[in-house]
KEBA-248267 format. One record per residue (C-alpha): residue number from 1; x, y, z. Coordinates in steps of 0.25 Angstrom, whole numbers, plus 5000, padded with zeros to 4 digits. Layout:
BEGIN
     n   east   north     up
   NUM      X       Y      Z
...
END
This chain:
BEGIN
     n   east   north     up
     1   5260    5362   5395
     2   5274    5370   5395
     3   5267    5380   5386
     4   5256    5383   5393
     5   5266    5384   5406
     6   5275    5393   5397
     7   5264    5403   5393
     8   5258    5405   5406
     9   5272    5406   5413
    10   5274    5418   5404
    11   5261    5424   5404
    12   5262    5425   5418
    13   5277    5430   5416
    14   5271    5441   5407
    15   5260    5445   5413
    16   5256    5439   5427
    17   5270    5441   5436
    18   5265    5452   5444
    19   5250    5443   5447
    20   5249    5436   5459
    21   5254    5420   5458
    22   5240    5415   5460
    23   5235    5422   5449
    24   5246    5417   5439
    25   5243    5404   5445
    26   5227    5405   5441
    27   5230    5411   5428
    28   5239    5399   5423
    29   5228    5390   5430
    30   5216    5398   5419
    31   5223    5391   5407
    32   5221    5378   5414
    33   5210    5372   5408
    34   5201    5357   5403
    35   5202    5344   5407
    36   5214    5340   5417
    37   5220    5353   5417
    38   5205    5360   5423
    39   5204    5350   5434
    40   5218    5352   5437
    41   5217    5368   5437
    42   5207    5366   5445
    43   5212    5358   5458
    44   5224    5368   5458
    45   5214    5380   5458
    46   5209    5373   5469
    47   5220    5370   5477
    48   5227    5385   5475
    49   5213    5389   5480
    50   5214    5381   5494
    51   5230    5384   5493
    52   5234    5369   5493
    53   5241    5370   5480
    54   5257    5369   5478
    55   5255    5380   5466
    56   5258    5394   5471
    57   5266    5400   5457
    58   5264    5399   5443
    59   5276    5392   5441
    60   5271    5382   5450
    61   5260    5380   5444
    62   5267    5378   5430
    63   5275    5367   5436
    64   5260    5359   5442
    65   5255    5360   5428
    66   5268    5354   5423
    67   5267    5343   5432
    68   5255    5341   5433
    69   5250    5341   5417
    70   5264    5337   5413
    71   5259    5322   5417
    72   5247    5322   5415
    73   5247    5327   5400
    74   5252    5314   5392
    75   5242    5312   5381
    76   5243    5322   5368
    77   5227    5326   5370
    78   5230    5334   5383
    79   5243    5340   5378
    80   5236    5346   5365
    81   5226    5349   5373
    82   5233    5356   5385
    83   5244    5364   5374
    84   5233    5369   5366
    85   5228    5374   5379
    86   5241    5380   5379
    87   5243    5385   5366
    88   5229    5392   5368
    89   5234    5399   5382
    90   5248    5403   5373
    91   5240    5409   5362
    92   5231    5417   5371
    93   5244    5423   5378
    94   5249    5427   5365
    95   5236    5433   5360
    96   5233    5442   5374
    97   5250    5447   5373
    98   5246    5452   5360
    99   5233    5458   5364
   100   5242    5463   5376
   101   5252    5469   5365
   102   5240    5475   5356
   103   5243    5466   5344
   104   5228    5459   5345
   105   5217    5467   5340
   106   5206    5469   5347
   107   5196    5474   5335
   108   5179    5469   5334
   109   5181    5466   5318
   110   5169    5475   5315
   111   5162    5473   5298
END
């Protein structure tokens, strides 16, 4: 969980401080996908839509996730599945920096 809060925390450090705080919010809610987590995203959606929820920042929003998947993710099967979620998310961060950065080729290999 930590690495997926610490990746988006920084991404949105890097490149989303200037966006309003709701957008930063429904970006970080975009990785939220399957099973639990989907059904979850989506009541929050729900209630920021009708403006009943308690979650107005980024930072709040990290700490609902912490508590709220932080119980509820005791068996192994969810965690593997949740951090290679996350190590997915981290590896498309660092391949859109280097693509950013002009290190990723963008050539149609042509015989």
């Amino acid at each position: 969980m930590s690495v997926f809060i610490n990746a988006a925390h920084i991404y949105i450090r890097m490149k989303m401080m200037e966006k309003v705080v709701t957008t930063q919010v429904t970006w970080v809610l975009s990785y939220i996908q399957g099973g639990v987590a989907e059904a979850w995203k989506d009541n929050l959606l729900d209630e920021l839509a009708k403006g009943e929820s308690e979650v107005k920042t980024a930072e709040q929003l990290f700490s609902k996730i912490r508590n709220d998947f932080g119980k509820t993710c005791h068996d192994l099967a969810k965690r593997l599945s949740h951090y290679l979620y996350f190590f997915s998310f981290l590896f498309l961060l660092f391949y859109l920096h280097r693509r950013e950065c002009g290190k990723v080729s963008h050539h149609n290999d042509v015989t």
